[in-house]
C-alpha positions in Angstrom: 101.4 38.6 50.6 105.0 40.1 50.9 105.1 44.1 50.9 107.4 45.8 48.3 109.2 48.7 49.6 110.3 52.1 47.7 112.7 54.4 49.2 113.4 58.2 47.5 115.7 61.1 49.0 114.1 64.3 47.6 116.4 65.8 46.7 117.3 66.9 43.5 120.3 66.1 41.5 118.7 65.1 38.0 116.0 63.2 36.5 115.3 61.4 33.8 112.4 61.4 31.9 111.6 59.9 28.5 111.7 62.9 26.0 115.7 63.4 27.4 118.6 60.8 28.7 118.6 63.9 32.2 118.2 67.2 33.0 119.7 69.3 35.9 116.8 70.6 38.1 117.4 73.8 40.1 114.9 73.4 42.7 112.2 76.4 44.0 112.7 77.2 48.0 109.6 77.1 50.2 108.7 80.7 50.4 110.7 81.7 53.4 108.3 84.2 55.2 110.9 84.9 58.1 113.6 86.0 55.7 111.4 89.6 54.8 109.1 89.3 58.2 110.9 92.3 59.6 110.6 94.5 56.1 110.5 97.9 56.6 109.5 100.5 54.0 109.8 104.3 54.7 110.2 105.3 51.4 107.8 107.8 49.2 104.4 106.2 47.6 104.5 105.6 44.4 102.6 107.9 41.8 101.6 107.4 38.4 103.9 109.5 36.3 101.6 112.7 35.0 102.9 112.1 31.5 102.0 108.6 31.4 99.1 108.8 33.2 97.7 111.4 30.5 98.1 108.8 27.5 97.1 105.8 29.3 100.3 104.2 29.0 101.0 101.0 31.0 103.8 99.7 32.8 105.6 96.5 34.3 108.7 96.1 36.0 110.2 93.1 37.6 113.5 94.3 40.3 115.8 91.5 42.0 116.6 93.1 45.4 119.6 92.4 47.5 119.8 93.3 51.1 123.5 93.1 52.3 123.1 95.0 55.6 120.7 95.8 58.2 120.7 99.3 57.6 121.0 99.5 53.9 118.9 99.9 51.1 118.8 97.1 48.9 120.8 96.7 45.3 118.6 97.0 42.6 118.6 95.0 39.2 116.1 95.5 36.8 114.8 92.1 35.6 112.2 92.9 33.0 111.1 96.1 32.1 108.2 97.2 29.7 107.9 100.6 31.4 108.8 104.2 30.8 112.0 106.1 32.5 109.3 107.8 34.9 107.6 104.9 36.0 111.0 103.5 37.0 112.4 105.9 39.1 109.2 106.2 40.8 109.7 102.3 41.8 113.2 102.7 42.7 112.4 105.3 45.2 109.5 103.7 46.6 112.3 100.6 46.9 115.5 102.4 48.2 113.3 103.2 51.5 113.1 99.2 52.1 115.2 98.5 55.6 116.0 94.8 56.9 116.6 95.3 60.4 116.8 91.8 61.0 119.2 91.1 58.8 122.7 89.4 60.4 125.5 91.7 60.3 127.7 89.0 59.3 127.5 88.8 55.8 124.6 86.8 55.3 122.7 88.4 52.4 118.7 88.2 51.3 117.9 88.0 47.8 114.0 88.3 46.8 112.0 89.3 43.8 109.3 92.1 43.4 106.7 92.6 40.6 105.2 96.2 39.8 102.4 97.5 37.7 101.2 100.5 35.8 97.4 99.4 34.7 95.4 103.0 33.8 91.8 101.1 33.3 91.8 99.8 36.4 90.2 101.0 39.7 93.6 100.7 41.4 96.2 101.9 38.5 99.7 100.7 40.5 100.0 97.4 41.7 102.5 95.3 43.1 103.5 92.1 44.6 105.0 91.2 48.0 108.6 91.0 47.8 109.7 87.2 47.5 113.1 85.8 49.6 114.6 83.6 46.7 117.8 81.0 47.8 120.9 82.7 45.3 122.4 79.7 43.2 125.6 80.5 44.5 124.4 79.9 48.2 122.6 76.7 47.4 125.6 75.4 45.8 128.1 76.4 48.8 125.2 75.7 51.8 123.3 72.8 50.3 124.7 70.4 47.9 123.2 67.4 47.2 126.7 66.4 47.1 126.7 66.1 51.3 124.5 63.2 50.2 127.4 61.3 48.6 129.1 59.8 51.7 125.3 59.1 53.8 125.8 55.6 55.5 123.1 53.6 55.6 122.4 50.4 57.3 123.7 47.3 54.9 120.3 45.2 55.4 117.1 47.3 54.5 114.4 47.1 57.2 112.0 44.0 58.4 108.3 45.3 57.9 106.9 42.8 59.9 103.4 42.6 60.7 102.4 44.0 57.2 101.3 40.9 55.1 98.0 41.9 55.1 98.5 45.3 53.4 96.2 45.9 50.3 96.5 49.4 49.4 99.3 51.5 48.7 100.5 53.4 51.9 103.3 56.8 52.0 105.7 57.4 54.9 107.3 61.0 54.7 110.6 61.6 57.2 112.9 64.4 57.4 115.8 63.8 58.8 118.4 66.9 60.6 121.9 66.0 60.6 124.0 68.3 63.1 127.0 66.0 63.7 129.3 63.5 61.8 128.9 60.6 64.3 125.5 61.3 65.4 121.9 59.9 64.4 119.6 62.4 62.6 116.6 63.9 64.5 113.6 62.0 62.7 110.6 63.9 62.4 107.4 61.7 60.7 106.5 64.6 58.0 103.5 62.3 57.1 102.3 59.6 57.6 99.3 58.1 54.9 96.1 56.6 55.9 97.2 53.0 55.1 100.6 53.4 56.6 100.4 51.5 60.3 101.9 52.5 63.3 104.2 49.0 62.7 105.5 51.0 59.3 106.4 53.8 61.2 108.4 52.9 63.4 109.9 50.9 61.2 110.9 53.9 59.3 111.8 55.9 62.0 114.4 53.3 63.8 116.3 52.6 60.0 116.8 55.7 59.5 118.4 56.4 63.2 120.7 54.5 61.9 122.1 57.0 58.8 125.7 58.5 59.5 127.0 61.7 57.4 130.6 61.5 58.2 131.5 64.1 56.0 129.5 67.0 58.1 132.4 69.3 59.5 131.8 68.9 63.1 130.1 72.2 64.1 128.6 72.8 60.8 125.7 74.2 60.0 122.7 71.2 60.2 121.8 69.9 57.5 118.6 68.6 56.0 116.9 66.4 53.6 113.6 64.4 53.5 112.7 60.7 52.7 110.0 58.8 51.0 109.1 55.3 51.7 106.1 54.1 49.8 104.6 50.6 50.9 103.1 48.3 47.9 101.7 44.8 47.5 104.2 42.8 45.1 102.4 43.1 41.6 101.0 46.4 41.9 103.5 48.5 39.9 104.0 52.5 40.3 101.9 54.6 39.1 103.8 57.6 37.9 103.2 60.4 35.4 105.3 59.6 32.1 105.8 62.2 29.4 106.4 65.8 29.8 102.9 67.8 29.1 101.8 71.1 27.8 101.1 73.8 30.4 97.2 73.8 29.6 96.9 70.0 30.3 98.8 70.2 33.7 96.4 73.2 34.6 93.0 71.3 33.5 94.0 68.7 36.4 93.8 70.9 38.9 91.6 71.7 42.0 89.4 74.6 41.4 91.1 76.1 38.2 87.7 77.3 36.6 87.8 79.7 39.5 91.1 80.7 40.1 92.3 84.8 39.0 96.0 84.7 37.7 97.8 86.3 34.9 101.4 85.8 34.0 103.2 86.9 30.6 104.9 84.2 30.0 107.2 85.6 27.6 109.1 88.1 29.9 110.1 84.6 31.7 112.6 83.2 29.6 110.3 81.0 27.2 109.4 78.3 26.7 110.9 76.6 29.5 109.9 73.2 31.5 109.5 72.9 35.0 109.2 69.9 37.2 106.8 70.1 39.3 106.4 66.7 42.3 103.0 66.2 44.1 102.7 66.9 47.9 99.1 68.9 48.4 97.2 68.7 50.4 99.4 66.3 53.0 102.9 68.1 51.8 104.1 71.2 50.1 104.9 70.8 46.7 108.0 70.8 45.0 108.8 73.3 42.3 112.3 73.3 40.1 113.3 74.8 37.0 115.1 72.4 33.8 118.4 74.0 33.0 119.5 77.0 33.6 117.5 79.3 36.2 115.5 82.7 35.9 114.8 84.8 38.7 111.9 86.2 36.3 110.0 82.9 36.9 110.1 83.2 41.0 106.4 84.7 41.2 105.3 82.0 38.8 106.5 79.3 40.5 105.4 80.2 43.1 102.3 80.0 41.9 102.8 76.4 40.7 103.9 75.5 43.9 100.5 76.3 45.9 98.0 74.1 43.2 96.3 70.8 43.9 95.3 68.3 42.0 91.9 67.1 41.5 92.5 63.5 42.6 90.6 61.3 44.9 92.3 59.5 48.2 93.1 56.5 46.3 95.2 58.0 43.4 96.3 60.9 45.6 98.2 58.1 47.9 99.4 56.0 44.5 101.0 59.5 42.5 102.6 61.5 46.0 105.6 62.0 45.8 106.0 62.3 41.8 107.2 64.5 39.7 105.5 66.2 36.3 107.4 68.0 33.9 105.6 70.7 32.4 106.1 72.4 28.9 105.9 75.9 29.0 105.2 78.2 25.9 105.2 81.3 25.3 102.7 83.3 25.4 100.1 84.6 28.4 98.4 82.9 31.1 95.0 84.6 31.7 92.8 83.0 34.5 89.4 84.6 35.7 90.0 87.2 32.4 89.4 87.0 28.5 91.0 83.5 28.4 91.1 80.2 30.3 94.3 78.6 29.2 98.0 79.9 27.7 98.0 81.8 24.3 100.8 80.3 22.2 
């Protein structure tokens, strides 16, 4: 039996799906913990304004924050705000005493995302999120183009899979490969490696893609990065792959322990409704997260969110659907988990 072999880059230029000809698809970074691990907050605690406090009134605030140097508190912008003038200025206080110490002195800048929370019928009335290191758009599109893609060389003959005739289930081999000079082979690192995928496969996988060349890479760039999927398949057994785009409450009824789960989001400060495209990687990868069209930086704590579920799949179907990518229809409305509803009010 002869072995059919799929090979994806992930990474994301556009996709097409059936209910458009493509979309541009600004991906969601891994969380980068190091970029805020040396936070340092010195400013005053936050109260509940006196005023508010007295009439119960609530309050949410969504802030970009920028840290340009080391030293320096960072710029403010007000992303969503359903709060009063006093409940602002307390947060922009409590956020002008944030310090990045660790921050390069050359320029480089950190951009994250914080959520605050003015809740008077709860045991703790203010709230908020930990700060979240977002990539800017402008940085992606200067640091990370897909466009350094464009001129990869790749052997002419794909690779012999010998050995591998007898192969009846559907096996996944994850690489990412680190470019750091024009003429030199990528450092290969085997980022998983499926239950039905043999040693013979690997190191298949890992010679080929020795082999790559990125010619364009200024020589003393910056390294640069990407990841490849090769999925192993009997001839005749055809992808299995999610098709149309699907409603928000759908997606969420496939995954792993939702009945239990506590989350709220108000999906209508987010710039709604909206699709995201969300590709399979848990438990054996980290998901992939990106927005359709043009990005918000009000949806970073959502996707987020997205980006650490798991679906309710067993080994077999897990192995047959990693690696693909969901688009999911979001309305507007709120997304209530563990409260007075289970599923998104539209």
């Amino acid at each position: 039996m002869r072995i059919a072999v799929v090979v994806t880059f992930i990474a994301w230029v556009a996709i097409g799906f059936s209910r458009a000809a493509q979309a541009q698809i600004v991906e969601l970074d891994r969380p980068d913990s190091q970029a805020l691990s040396c936070l340092q907050k010195t400013g005053p605690a936050i109260r509940y304004p006196a005023q508010d406090e007295a009439i119960r009134a609530p309050g949410h605030l969504r802030l970009s924050l920028k840290f340009t140097a080391p030293d320096r508190a960072p710029e403010v912008t007000v992303l969503f705000r359903a709060a009063s003038e006093a409940m602002l200025d307390q947060v922009r206080w409590f956020v002008r005493g944030y310090r990045l110490p660790c921050l390069p002195a050359d320029g480089a800048t950190v951009l994250a995302v914080q959520e605050f929370e003015f809740k008077p019928r709860v045991t703790d009335p203010i709230t908020w999120t930990a700060p979240r290191a977002v990539v800017e758009q402008e940085a992606r599109a200067a640091q990370d183009s897909p466009k350094a893609l464009t001129c990869l060389r790749t052997p002419k003959t794909p690779p012999e899979f010998a050995g591998t005739s007898w192969q009846r289930e559907i096996a996944n081999v994850f690489v990412e490969l680190t470019f750091t000079a024009p003429d030199s082979p990528p450092a290969v690192k085997v980022a998983y490696a499926g239950a039905n995928a043999s040693e013979t496969q690997i190191d298949a996988v890992t010679e080929y893609v020795q082999q790559y060349r990125l010619p364009c890479m200024a020589p003393g760039g910056k390294p640069y990065s990407v990841q490849q999927h090769f999925q192993f398949r009997p001839y005749g057994v055809g992808a299995r792959v999610f098709k149309d785009a699907v409603p928000l409450k759908t997606f969420l009824a496939s995954i792993k322990g939702i009945r239990g789960m506590q989350a709220r989001f108000d999906l209508r400060t987010m710039g709604c409704p909206f699709q995201v495209a969300w590709t399979l990687g848990k438990p054996a990868l980290d998901n992939r997260v990106g927005q359709i069209g043009t990005p918000d930086l009000n949806r970073t704590e959502f996707l987020i969110w997205l980006a650490g579920l798991q679906m309710d799949l067993k080994e077999r179907s897990f192995e047959e659907l990693l690696g693909q990518t969901v688009i999911i229809d979001v309305p507007c409305g709120t997304l209530n988990l563990g409260g007075d509803a289970t599923a998104p009010s539209t």
